[in-house]
N, C-alpha and C positions, 0 to 999 in steps of 0.2 A: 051422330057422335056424342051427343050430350045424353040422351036417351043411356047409350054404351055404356058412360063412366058414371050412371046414375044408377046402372045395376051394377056395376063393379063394387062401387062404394059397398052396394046392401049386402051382396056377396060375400065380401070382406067384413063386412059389420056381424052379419051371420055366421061365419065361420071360428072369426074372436067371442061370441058368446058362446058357441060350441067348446073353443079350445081353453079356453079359462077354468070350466072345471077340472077336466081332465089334466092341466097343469097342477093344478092344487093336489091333484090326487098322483100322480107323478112326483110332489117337492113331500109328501107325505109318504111316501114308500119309498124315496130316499133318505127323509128322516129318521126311517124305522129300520132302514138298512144299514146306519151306522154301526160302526163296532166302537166300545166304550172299555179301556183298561183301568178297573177301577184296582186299586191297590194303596196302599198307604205311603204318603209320601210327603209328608210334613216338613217344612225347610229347619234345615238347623239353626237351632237357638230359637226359636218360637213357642210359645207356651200356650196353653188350653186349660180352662178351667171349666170345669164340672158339678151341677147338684145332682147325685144318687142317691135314688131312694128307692130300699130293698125291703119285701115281708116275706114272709114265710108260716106257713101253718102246718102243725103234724098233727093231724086225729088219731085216737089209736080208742081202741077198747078191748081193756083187760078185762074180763068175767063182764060183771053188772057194772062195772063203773069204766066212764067214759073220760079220757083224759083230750086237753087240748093244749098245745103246746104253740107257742108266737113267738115269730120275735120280729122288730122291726128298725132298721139299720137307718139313718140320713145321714150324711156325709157331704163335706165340697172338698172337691180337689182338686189338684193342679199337676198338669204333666210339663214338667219340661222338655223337651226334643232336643237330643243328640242326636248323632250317626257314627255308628263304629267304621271300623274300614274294610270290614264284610256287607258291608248294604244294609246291613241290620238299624234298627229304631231303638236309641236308647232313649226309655222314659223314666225321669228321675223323680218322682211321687210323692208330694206334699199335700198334709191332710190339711186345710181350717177350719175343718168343723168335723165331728166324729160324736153320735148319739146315738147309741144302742140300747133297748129295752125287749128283756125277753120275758116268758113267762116256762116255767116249767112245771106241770102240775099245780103245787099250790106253792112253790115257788119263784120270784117277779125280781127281776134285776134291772133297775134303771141308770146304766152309766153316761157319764159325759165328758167329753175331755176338757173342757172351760170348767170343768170343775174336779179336775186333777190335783192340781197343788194344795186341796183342803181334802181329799179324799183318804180313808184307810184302806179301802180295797185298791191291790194289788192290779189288779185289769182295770180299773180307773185311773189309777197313775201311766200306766202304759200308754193307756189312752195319750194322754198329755205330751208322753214322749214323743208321739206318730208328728205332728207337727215340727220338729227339730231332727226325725230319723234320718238317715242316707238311703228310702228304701230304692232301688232302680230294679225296673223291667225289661228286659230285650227283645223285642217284638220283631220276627222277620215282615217283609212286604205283603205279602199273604195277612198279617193278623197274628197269624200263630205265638205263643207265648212262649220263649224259647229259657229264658231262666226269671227268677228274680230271687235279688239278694238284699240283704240287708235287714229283712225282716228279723230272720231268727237270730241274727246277731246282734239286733237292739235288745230280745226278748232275753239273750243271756246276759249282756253286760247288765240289764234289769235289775236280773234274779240274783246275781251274783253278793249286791247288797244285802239278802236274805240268807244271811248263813247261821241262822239259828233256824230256818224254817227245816221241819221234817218233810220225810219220802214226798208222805199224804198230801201236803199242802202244797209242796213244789208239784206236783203231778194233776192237783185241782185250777192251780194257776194255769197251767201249761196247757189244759185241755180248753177251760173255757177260755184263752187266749185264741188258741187255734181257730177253734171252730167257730167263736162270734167276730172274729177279725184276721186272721191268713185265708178263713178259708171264703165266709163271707162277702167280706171287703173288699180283700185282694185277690187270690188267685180266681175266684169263681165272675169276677164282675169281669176284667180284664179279659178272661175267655169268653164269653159272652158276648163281649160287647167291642170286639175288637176282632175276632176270628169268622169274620162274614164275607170275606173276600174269596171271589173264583180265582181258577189257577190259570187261566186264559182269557181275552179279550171276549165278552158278550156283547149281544145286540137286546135293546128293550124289549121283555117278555121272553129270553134266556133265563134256562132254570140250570141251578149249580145244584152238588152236594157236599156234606159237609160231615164227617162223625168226630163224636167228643168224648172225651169221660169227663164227669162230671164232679167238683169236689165235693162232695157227700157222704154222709155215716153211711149211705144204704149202696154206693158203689153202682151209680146211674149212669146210662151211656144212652146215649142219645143222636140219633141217624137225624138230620136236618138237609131239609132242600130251600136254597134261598132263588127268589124271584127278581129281577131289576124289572121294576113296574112300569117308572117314568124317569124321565130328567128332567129339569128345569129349574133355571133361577143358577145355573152352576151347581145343584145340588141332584145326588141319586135317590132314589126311592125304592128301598127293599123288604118284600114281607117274606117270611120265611114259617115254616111249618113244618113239624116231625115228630118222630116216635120215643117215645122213651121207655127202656127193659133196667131191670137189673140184674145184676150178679148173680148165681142162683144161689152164692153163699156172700153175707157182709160179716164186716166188721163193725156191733154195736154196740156201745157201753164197755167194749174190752173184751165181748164175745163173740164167737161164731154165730149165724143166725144163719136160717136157710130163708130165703126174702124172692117171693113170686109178687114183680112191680110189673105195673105197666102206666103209660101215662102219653101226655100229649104236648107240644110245645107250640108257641105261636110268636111272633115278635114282628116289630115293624123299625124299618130304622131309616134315620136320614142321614146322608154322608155325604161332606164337601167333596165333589168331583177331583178337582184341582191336589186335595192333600190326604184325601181318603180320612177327614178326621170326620168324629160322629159329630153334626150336630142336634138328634134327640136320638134315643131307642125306647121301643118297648116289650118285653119280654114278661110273659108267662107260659105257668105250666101247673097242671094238674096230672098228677101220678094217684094209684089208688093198688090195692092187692092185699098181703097178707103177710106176716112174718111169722116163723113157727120158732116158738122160743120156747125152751122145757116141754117139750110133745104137745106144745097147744097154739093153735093157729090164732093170731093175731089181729086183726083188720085195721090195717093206715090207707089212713087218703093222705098224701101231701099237696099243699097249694103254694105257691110261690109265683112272686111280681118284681120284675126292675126296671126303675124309668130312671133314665139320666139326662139332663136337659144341658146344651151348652152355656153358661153365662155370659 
């Protein structure tokens, strides 16, 4: 009898060290069998603050001389969270900090908005405004960026004070407004870094897709497939990777251009499970081709970076 329950026990001892992996790996292919509804979904009244930091380079060369063009954005901001009574995500958009420096050719623009109230240029006062604006976003649950207002109606009540200014200078404000802060700042960051979300529940190592246009002079659109890598700690993990064409005709400087682009995109982001909010992204993209401008072919490489980190 003793002998019996003496091989029982080893039996049973042998069999638990048998069945221990095969558990493990069992509790691991149900891990991975999860389904995961990531989507935005931030409680109302809760707020997110942000440091974004964007660059941009345009090479180009005309004949024998070679121009390079920069500029580079830093920014904090603040979203406040709403909810309308369609589902949708109202974010109400406060800058504290807004610091732009570009370079074009051989001319360098360094504005700031802490130093608005001593400034004479026109888009450094603006600047100033952005912290006191009403600007809001309406984000559906997907990402998508469904309007945002308040922008151009800061930019007129602005201008309005300039009624001794001509066509020329109302039109010079208005562009470099645009393009180093509507399009920049806001519409271009917000699509990016907020439209990464599938339109169905995945499991880790499900691939989405995603196409954009792009706010840009050269009318870039851009085919994206994002990855859900891992989870953990309550946080998603998504790299994402895709194609970028352009138009075969833009709009640049105020003219038609016929523009043969192509280019490549890359990004990684982390996003709170629970609210779908980002806590980092990183986003780049190299574009490269050719613009034919007056019967003569062009050569741009574009390069562009955005990191937004949560505070």
């Amino acid at each position: 009898m003793n002998k019996f329950l003496f091989l029982a026990f080893l039996l049973a001892g042998a069999c638990s060290c048998k069945l221990q992996p095969n558990s493990d790996r069992l509790a691991g292919e149900y891990a991975g069998a999860r389904t995961f509804q990531l989507r935005l979904n931030p409680p109302a009244g809760s707020n997110y603050s942000y440091d974004i930091t964007s660059r941009s380079e345009y090479k180009f060369e005309a004949g024998d001389k070679k121009i390079d063009n920069r500029s580079k954005v830093d920014a904090s901001v603040v979203y406040l969270i709403d909810k309308d009574s369609t589902g949708n995500f109202v974010f109400r958009i406060r800058y504290d900090k807004v610091h732009i420096y570009s370079k074009n050719g051989d001319a360098e623009s360094d504005l700031d908005a802490a130093n608005a109230s001593n400034s004479v240029d026109p888009v450094e006062q603006l600047l100033g405004s952005l912290r006191d604006a009403n600007i809001v976003a309406t984000l559906g649950p997907t990402g998508e960026v469904k309007s945002v207002s308040g922008f151009r109606e800061m930019y007129d009540r602005f201008m309005a004070q300039f009624r001794t200014a001509n066509a020329y200078q109302i039109a010079t404000v208005k562009q470099r407004w645009e393009s180093t802060v509507g399009n920049e700042l806001i519409h271009k960051n917000m699509d990016q870094l907020f439209r990464i979300f599938p339109d169905s529940a995945v499991h880790i190592g499900d691939k989405w897709h995603l196409n954009s246009k792009q706010k840009s002079e050269f009318g870039l659109n851009t085919a994206m497939s994002f990855t859900l890598t891992d989870i953990r700690d309550q946080t998603a993990f998504i790299e994402s990777e895709g194609t970028i064409t352009s138009d075969s005709v833009s709009k640049y400087m105020g003219n038609d251009v016929a523009t043969d682009l192509k280019g490549e995109q890359k990004g990684e982001f982390q996003v709170e499970t629970r609210t779908g909010m980002l806590v980092s992204a990183r986003v780049t993209a190299t574009v490269k081709g050719t613009l034919q401008v007056m019967d003569r072919e062009i050569p741009l490489t574009i390069e562009t970076s955005l990191k937004m980190d949560r505070r």
